[in-house]
C-alpha positions as CSV (number, residue, x, y, z in Angstrom):
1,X,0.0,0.0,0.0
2,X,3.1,2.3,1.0
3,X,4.9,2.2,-2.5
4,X,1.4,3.1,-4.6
5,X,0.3,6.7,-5.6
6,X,-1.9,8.5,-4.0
7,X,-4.1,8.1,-7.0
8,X,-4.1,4.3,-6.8
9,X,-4.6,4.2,-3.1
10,X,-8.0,6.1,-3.3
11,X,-9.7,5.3,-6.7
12,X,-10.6,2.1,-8.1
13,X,-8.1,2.4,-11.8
14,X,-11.8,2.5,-13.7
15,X,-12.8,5.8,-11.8
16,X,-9.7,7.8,-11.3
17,X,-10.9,10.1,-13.9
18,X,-12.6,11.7,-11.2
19,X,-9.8,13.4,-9.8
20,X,-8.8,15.2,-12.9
21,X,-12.0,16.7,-12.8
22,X,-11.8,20.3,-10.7
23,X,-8.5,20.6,-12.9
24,X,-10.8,20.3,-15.8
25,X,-13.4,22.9,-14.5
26,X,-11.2,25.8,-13.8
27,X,-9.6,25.8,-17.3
28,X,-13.6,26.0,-18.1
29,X,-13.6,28.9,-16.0
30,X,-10.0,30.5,-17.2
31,X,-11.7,30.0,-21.1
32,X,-14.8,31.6,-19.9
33,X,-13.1,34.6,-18.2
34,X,-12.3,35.0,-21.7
35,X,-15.8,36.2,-22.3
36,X,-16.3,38.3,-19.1
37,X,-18.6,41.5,-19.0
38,X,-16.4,43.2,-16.3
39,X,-13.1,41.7,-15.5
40,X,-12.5,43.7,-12.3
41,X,-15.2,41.1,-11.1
42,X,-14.0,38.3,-12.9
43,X,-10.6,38.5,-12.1
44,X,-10.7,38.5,-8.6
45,X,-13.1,35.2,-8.7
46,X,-11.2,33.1,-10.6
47,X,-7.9,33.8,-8.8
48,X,-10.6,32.6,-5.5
49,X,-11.1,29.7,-8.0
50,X,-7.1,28.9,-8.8
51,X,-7.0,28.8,-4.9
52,X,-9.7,26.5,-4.3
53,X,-8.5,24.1,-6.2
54,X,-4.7,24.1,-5.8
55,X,-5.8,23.5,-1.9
56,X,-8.1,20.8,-3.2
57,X,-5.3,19.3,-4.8
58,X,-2.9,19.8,-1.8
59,X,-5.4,17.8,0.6
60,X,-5.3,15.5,-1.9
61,X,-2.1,14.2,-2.4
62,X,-0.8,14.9,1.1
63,X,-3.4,12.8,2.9
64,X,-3.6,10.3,-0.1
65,X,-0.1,9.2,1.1
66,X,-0.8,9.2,5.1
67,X,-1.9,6.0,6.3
68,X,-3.1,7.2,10.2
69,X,-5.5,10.0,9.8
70,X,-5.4,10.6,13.8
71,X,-3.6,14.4,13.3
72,X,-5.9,15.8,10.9
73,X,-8.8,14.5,12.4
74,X,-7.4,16.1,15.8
75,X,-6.8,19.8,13.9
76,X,-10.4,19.6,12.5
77,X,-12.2,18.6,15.1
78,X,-9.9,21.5,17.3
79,X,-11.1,24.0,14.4
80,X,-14.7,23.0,14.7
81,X,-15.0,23.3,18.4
82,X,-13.4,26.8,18.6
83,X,-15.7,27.9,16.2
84,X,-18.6,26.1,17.8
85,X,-17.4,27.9,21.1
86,X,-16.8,31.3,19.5
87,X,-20.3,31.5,18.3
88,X,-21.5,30.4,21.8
89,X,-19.2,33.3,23.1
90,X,-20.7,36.0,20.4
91,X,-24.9,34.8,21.5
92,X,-24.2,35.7,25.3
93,X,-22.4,39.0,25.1
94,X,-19.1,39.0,22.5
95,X,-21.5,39.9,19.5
96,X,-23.3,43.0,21.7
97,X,-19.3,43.6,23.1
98,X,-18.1,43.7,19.0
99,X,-21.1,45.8,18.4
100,X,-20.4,48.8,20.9
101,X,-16.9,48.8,20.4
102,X,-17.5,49.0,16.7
103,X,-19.7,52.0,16.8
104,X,-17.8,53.6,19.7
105,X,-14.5,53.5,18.8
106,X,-14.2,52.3,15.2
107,X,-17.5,53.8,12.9
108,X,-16.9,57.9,14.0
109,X,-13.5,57.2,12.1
110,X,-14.4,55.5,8.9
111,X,-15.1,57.9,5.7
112,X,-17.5,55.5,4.0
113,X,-18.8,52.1,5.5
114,X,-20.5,49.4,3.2
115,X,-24.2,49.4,4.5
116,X,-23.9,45.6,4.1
117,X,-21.5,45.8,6.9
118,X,-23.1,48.2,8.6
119,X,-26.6,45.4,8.6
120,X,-24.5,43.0,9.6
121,X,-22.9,44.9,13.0
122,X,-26.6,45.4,13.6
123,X,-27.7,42.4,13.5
124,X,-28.0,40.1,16.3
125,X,-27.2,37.0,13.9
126,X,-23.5,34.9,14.8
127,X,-20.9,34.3,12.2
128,X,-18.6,32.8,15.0
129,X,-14.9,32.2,12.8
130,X,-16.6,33.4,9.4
131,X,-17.4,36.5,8.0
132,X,-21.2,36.0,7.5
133,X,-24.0,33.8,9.1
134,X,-24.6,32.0,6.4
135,X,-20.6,31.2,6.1
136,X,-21.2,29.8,9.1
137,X,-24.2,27.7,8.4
138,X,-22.6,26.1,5.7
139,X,-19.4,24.7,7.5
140,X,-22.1,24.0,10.3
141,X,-23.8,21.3,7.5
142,X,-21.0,20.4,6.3
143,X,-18.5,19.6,9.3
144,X,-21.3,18.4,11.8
145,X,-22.3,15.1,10.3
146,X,-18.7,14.4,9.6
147,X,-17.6,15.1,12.6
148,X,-20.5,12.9,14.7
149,X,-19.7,9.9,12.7
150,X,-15.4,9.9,13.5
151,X,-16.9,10.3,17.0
152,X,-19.0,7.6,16.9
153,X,-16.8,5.3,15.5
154,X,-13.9,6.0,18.0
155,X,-14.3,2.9,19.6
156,X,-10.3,2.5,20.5
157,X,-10.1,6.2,22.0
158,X,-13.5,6.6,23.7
159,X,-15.7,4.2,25.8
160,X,-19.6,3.8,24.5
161,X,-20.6,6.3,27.7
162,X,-18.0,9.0,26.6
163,X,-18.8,8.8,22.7
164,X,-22.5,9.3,22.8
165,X,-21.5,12.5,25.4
166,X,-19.7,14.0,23.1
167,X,-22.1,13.7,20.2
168,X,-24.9,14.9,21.9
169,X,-22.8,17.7,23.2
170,X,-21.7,18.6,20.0
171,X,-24.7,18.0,18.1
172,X,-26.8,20.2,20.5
173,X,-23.8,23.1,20.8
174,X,-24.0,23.0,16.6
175,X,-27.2,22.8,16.1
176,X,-27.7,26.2,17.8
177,X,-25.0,28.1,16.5
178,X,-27.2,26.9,13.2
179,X,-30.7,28.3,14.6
180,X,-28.4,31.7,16.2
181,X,-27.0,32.0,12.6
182,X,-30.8,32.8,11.6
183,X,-29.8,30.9,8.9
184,X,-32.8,30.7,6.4
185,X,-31.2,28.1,4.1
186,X,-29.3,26.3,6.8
187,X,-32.5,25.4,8.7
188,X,-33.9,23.7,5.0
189,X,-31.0,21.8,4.2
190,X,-30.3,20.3,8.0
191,X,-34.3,19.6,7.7
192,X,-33.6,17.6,4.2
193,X,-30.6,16.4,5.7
194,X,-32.2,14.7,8.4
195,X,-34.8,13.2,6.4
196,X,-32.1,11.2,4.6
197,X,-30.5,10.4,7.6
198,X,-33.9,9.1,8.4
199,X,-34.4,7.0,5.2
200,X,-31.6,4.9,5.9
201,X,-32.1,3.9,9.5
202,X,-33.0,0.4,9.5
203,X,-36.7,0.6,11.2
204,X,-39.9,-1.0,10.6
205,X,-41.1,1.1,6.7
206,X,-44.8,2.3,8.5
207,X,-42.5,3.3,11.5
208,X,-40.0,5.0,9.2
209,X,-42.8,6.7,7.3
210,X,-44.6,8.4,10.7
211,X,-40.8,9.3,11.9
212,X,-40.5,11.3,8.7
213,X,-43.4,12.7,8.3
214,X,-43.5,13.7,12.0
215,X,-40.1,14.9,11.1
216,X,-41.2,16.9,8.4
217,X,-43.8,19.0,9.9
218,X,-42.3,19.9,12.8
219,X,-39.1,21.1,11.3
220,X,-41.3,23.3,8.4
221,X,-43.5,24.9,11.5
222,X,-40.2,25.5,13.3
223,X,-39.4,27.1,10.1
224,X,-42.1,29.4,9.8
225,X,-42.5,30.2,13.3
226,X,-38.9,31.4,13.4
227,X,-38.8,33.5,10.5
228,X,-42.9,34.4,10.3
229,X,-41.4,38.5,11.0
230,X,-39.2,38.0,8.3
231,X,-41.6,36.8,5.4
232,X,-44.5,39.6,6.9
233,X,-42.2,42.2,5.9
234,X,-41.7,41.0,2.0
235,X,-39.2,38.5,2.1
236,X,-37.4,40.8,0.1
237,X,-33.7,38.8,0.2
238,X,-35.5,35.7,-1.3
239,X,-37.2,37.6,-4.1
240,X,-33.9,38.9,-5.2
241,X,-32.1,35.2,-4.9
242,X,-35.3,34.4,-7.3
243,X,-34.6,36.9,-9.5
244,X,-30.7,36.4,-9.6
245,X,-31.7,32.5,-10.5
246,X,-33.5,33.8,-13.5
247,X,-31.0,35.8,-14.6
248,X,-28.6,33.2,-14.3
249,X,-30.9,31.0,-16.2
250,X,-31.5,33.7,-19.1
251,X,-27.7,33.8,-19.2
252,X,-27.1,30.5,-19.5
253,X,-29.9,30.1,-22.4
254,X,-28.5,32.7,-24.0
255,X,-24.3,32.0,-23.4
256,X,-24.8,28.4,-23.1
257,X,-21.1,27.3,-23.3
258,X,-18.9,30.0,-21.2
259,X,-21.4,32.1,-19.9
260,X,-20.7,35.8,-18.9
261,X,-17.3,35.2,-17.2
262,X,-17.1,34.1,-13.8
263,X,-18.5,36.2,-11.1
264,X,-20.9,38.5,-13.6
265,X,-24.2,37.6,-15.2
266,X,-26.1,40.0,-17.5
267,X,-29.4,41.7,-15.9
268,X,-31.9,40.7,-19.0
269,X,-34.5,43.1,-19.7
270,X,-37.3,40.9,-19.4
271,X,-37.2,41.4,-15.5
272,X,-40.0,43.6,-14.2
273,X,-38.3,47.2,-12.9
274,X,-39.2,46.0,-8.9
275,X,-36.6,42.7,-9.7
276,X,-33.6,45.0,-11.3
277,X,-33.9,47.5,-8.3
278,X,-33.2,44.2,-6.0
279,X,-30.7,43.3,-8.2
280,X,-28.9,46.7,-7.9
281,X,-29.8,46.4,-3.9
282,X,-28.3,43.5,-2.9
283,X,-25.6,41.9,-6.2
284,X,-24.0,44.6,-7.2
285,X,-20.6,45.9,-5.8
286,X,-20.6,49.9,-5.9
287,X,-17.5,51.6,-7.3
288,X,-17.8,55.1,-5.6
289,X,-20.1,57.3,-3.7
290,X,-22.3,60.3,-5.0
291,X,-23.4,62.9,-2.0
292,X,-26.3,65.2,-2.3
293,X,-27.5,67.8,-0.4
294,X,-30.2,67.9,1.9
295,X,-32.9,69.0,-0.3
296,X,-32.2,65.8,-2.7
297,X,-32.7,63.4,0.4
298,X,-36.3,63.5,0.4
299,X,-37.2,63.7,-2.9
300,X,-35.2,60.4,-3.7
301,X,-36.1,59.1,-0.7
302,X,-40.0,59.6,-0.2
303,X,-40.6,60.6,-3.9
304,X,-39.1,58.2,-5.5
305,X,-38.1,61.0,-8.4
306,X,-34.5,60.6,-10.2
307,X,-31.5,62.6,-8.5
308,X,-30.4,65.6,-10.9
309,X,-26.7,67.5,-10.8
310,X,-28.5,70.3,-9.1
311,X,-28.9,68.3,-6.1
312,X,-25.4,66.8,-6.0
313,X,-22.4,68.1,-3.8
314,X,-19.8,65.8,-4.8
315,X,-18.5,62.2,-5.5
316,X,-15.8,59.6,-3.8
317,X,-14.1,57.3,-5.6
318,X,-13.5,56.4,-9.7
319,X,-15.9,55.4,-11.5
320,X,-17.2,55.5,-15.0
321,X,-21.4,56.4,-16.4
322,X,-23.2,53.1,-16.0
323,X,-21.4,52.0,-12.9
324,X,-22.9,51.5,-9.6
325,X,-22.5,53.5,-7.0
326,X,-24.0,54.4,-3.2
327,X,-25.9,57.7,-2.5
328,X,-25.4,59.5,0.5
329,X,-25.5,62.6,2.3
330,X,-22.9,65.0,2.4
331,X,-24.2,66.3,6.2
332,X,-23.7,63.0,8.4
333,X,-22.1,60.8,5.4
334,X,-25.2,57.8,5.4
335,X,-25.4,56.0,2.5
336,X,-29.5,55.8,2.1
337,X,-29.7,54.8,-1.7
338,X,-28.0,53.2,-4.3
339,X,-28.6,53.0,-8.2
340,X,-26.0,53.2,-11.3
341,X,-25.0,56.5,-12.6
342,X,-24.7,58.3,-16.3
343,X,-22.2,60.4,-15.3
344,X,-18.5,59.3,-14.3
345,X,-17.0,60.7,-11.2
346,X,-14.9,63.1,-12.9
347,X,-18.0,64.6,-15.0
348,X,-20.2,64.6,-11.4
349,X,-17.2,66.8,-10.1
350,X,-18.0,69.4,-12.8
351,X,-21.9,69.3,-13.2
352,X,-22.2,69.5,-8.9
353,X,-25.3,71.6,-8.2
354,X,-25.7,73.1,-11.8
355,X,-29.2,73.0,-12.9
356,X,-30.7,70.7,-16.0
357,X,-30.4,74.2,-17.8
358,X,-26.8,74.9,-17.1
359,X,-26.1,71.3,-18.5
360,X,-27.5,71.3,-21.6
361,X,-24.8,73.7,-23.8
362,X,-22.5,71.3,-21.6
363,X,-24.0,68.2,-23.1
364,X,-25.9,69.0,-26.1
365,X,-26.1,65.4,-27.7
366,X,-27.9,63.8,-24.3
367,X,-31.6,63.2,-24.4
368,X,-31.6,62.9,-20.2
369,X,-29.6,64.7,-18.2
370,X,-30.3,63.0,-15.1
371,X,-27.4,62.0,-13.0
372,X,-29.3,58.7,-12.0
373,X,-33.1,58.3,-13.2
374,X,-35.1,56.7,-11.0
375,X,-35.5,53.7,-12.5
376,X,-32.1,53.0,-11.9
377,X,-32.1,53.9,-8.0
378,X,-33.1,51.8,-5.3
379,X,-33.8,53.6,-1.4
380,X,-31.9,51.2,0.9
């Protein structure tokens, strides 16, 4: 066993094709890059890709040649219970501790803050080790049912009394970080998870069926009771992971081979105007900062009209006319809107608080001179 590869050690020689294959889908993605609508997005995934994959491959052939698996078992179990016992830490006190510190100390001092990051300082929902909650869910799914089975099977370190302690322990201390996540797709796939888990147990088949079933409606009303608040006020998160599925789909009809580049879809203009304001909310990655005045604030905000140069103070950042970019205002520096601009920043530094009739010897060829019409701006 010593003296054969790693290769041969792990695959069956009819099935070692299966190795080869993440090397084969990031030269799809390097070929598709080729195709990219906006390389500053594409870029930056596919160098997350190259790293992915060279780690894949790392794991691979290093523990493909170790015959006792007892150290890396040890380090990921170690990594799984500090992160377990970090987002314990952040649900009583650390996360309200980060919070005030943040704000205190850290927020006065910051020019422009992403509002993402501002929702997620405000919210009360863990990430533990990872940078978002839903990070967090998904090593939760992933790690935990590994990590109950080495358990279980550690008959040579453990004694039966000791083994199901610690996988009760840790299933109960994981299976709350998951509900603290507030973890919408999380709770689903642990639900479908355990229905599986279910299906193979060897029980009587009418006892199996009442199990699941029993399983299955309590886990969907835990579901809705937990997150009842959240769907009453629009669900407005899921709408927009609908509509980036369809646009994703209408990309793939129409680019069925490399797509848009990695990282980057096209918006098609079949979605109604409600679906490409979400997708300007919550998928796109603004490029600079537009500050108004505090006469524009209410009329973007509460009448929904477009935002003209006379109502604009100044700009941050580089950016070019159809970019995407926050709105704020220039008194207390909140971003409140964002949409994508006709103007690039140096043009917005030149047409600052000139009216529509100051502009138009300035541009004589454009139809609209609005620096972002409203059907491009979405109120955050």
């Amino acid at each position: 066993m010593r003296g054969r590869s790693g290769i041969a050690r792990i695959w069956p020689s009819d099935q070692r094709w299966i190795v080869f294959l993440p090397l084969f889908w990031l030269g799809w993605q390097v070929l598709a890059s080729t195709q990219s609508l906006d390389g500053n997005l594409s870029w930056p995934t596919l160098r997350h890709f190259v790293s992915c994959v060279v780690c894949f491959y790392l794991g691979f052939f290093v523990l493909s040649r170790v015959n006792e698996l007892g150290s890396f078992w040890t380090g990921l179990a170690a990594g799984f219970l500090l992160m377990l016992a970090t987002g314990w830490q952040q649900h009583f006190g650390g996360l309200q501790a980060t919070r005030e510190f943040f704000f205190r100390e850290i927020y006065p001092h910051l020019k422009e803050v992403p509002p993402e990051y501002l929702k997620k300082m405000s919210s009360n929902r863990i990430f533990s080790t990872l940078f978002y909650p839903n990070a967090l869910a998904g090593a939760l799914l992933l790690l935990l049912p590994t990590m109950l089975a080495v358990l279980a099977q550690a008959r040579q370190r453990f004694t039966l009394s000791a083994r199901r302690f610690l996988v009760g322990a840790i299933g109960v201390g994981a299976l709350a970080c998951l509900y603290w996540s507030g973890s919408k797709g999380g709770w689903l796939l642990l639900l479908l998870l355990a229905l599986i888990a279910l299906l193979r147990v060897p029980f009587n088949r009418s006892v199996k069926l009442a199990v699941v079933v029993g399983v299955l409606i309590f886990g969907l009303a835990g579901f809705t009771w937990r997150y009842a608040a959240f769907f009453q006020k629009g669900a407005t998160s899921v709408s927009a992971r609908f509509d980036y599925w369809e646009a994703g789909l209408k990309t793939s009809v129409a680019h069925p081979w490399l797509g848009t580049g990695p990282g980057t879809f096209f918006v098609p203009s079949g979605l109604p105007m409600e679906s490409k304001k979400r997708w300007l909310a919550y998928f796109q990655r603004p490029t600079g900062t537009i500050f108004v005045n505090a006469r524009a604030v209410p009329v973007l905000r509460e009448q929904g009209r477009s935002l003209l140069a006379i109502g604009v103070t100044g700009a941050d950042g580089d950016f070019a006319a159809g970019d995407v970019v926050n709105i704020a205002f220039d008194g207390d520096q909140e971003i409140f809107a964002r949409g994508k601009t006709a103007f690039g920043s140096e043009q917005i530094a030149k047409i600052a608080g000139k009216s529509s009739d100051d502009l138009r010897p300035i541009f004589p060829t454009r139809k609209r001179l609005e620096v972002i019409h409203r059907n491009d701006l979405v109120v955050l």
